[in-house]
Residue frames as qw, qx, qy, qz and C-alpha x, y, z in Angstrom:
[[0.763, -0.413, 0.366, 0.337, 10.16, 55.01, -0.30],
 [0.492, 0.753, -0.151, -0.410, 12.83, 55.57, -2.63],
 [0.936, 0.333, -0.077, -0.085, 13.37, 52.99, -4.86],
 [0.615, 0.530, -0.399, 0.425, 17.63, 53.86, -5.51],
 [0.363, -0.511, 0.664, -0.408, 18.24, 54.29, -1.66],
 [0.989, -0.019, 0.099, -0.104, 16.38, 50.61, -1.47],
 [0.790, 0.566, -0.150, 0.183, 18.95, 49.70, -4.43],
 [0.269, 0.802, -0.390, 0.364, 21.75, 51.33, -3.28],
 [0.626, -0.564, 0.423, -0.333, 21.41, 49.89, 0.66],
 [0.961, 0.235, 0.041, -0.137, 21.18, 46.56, -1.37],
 [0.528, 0.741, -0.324, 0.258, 24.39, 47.42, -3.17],
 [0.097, 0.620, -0.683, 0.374, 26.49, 48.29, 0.17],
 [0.816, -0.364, 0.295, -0.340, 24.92, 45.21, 1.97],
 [0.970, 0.223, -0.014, 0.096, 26.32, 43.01, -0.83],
 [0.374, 0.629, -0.576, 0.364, 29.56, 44.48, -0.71],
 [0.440, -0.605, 0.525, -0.406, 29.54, 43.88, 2.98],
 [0.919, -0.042, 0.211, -0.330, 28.79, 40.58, 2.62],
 [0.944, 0.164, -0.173, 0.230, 31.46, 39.70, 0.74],
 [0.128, 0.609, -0.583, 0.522, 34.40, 41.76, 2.22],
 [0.677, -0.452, 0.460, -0.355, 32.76, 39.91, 5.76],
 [0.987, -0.002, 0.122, 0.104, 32.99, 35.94, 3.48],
 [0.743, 0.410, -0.374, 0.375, 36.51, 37.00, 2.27],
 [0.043, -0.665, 0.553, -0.501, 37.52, 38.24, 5.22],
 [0.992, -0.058, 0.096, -0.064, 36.53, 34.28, 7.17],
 [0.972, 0.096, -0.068, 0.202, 39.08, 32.77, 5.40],
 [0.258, 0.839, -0.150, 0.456, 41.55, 35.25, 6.25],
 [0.434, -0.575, 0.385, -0.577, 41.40, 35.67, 10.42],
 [0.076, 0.571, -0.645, 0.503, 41.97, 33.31, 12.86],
 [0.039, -0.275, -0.846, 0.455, 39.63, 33.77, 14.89],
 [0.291, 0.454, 0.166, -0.826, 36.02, 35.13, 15.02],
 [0.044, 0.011, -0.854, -0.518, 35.20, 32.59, 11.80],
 [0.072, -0.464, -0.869, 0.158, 31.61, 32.04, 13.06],
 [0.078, 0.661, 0.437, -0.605, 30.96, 35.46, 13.73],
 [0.081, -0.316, 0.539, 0.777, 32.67, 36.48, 10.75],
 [0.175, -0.156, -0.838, -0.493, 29.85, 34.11, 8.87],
 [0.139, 0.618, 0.771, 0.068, 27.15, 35.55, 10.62],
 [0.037, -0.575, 0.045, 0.816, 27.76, 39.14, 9.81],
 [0.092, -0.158, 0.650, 0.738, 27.96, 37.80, 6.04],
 [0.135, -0.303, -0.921, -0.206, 24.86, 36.19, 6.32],
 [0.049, -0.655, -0.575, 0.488, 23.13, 38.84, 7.85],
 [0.086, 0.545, -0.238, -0.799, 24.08, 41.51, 4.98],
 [0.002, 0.020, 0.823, 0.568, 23.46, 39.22, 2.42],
 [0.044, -0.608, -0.752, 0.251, 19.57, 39.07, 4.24],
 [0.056, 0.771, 0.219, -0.596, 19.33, 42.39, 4.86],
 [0.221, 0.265, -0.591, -0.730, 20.65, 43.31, 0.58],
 [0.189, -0.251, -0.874, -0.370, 17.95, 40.84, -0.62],
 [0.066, -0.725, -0.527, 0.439, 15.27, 42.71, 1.69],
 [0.061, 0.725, 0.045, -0.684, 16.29, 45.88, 0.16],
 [0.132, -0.073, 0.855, 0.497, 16.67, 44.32, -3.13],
 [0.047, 0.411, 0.829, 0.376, 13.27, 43.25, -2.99],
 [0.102, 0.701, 0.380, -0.595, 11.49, 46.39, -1.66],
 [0.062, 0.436, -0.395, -0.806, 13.18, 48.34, -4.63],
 [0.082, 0.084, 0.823, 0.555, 11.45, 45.95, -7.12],
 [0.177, 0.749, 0.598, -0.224, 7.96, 47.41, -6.10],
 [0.123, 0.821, -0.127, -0.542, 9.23, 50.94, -7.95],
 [0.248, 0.621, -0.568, -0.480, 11.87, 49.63, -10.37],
 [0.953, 0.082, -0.244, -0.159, 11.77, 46.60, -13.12],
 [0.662, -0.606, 0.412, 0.158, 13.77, 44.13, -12.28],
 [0.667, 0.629, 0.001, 0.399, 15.70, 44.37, -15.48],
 [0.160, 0.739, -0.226, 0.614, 17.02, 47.74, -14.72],
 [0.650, -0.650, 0.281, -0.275, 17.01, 46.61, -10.60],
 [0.941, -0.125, 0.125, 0.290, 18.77, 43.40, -11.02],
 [0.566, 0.685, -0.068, 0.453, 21.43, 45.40, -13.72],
 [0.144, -0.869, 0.232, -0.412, 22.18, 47.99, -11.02],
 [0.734, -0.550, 0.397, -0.032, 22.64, 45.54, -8.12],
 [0.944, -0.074, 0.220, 0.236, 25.04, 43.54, -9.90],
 [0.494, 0.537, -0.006, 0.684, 27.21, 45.79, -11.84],
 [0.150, -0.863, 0.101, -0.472, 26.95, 48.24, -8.70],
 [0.863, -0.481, 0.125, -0.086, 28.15, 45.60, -6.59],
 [0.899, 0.141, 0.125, 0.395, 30.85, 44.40, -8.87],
 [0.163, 0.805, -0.026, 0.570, 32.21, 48.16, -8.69],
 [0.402, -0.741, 0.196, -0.501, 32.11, 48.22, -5.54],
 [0.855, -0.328, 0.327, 0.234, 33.95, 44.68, -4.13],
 [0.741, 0.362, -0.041, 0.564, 36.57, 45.45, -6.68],
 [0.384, 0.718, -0.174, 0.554, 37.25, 48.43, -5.21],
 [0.703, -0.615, 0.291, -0.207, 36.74, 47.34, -1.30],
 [0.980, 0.094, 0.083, 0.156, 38.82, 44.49, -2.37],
 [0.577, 0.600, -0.061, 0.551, 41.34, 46.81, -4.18],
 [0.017, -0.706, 0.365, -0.607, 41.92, 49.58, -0.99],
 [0.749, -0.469, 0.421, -0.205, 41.05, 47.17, 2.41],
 [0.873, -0.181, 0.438, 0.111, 42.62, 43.72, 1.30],
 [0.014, -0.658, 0.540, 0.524, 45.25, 45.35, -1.51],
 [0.707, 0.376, 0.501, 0.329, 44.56, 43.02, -4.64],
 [0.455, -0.109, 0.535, 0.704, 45.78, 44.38, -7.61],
 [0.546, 0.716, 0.311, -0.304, 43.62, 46.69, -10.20],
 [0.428, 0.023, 0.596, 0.678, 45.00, 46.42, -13.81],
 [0.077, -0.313, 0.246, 0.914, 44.52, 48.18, -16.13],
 [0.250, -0.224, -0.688, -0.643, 42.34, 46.04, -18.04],
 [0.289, -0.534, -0.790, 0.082, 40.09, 45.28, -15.30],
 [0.008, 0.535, 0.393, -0.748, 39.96, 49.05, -14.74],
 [0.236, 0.179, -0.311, -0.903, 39.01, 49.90, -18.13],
 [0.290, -0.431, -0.829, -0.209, 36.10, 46.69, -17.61],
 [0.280, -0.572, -0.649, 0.416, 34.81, 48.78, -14.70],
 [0.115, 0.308, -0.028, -0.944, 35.01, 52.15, -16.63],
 [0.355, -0.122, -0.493, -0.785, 32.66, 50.55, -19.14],
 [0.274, -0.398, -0.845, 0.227, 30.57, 48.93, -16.49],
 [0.016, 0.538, 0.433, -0.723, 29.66, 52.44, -15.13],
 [0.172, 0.135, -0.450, -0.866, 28.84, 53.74, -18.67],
 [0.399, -0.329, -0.784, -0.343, 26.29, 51.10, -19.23],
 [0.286, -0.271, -0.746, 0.536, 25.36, 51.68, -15.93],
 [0.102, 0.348, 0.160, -0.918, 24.34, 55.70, -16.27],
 [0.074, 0.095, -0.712, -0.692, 22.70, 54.19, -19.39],
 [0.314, -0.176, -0.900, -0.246, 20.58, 52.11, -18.04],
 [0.089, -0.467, -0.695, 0.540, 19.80, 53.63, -14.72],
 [0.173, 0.135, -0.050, -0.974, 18.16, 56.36, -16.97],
 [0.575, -0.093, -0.468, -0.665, 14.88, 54.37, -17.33],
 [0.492, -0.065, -0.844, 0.201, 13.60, 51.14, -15.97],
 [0.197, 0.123, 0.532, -0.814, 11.09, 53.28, -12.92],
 [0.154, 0.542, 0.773, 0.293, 7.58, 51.71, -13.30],
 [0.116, 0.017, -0.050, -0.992, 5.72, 54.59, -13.79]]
């Protein structure tokens, strides 16, 4: 298996998950289903979450999922439900991916 697909599935599950809990309080209708879509991605990311930790630590696994995630609902957040990106909070997400290439260069048990 490979470890960053795991990681990565992980990644777009969690996004899903939350575009599905912000998107609940939004709608109408469909509030139930709405909350068990979330709750199913959030399942399924924490399945692929934990497969990945058989390959990678969970230093460098946990790092990824959370700073890949936080990349990623800002910018689902930013193009499907228009919020706002500033400036500063894009230069927090330019150094988020630096540390990111940093970190994903290691961290594979071996």
């Amino acid at each position: 298996m490979n470890p960053y697909g795991l990681l990565i599935g992980a990644i777009t599950l969690n996004i899903a998950a939350n575009f599905f809990m912000k998107k609940m309080h939004i709608i109408d209708t469909g509030y139930w289903q709405v909350l068990i879509y979330a709750l199913v991605s959030l399942g399924a990311s924490f399945v692929c979450y934990s497969l990945s930790l058989k390959y990678i630590t969970v230093s460098t696994g946990y790092m990824l999922l959370t700073g890949g995630s936080l990349i990623g609902i800002t910018l689902m957040s930013t193009i499907l439900l228009g919020e706002t990106l500033s400036l500063r909070l894009g230069l927090g997400l330019l150094i988020i991916v630096i540390g990111l290439v940093v970190v994903s260069t290691g961290g594979v048990k071996g």
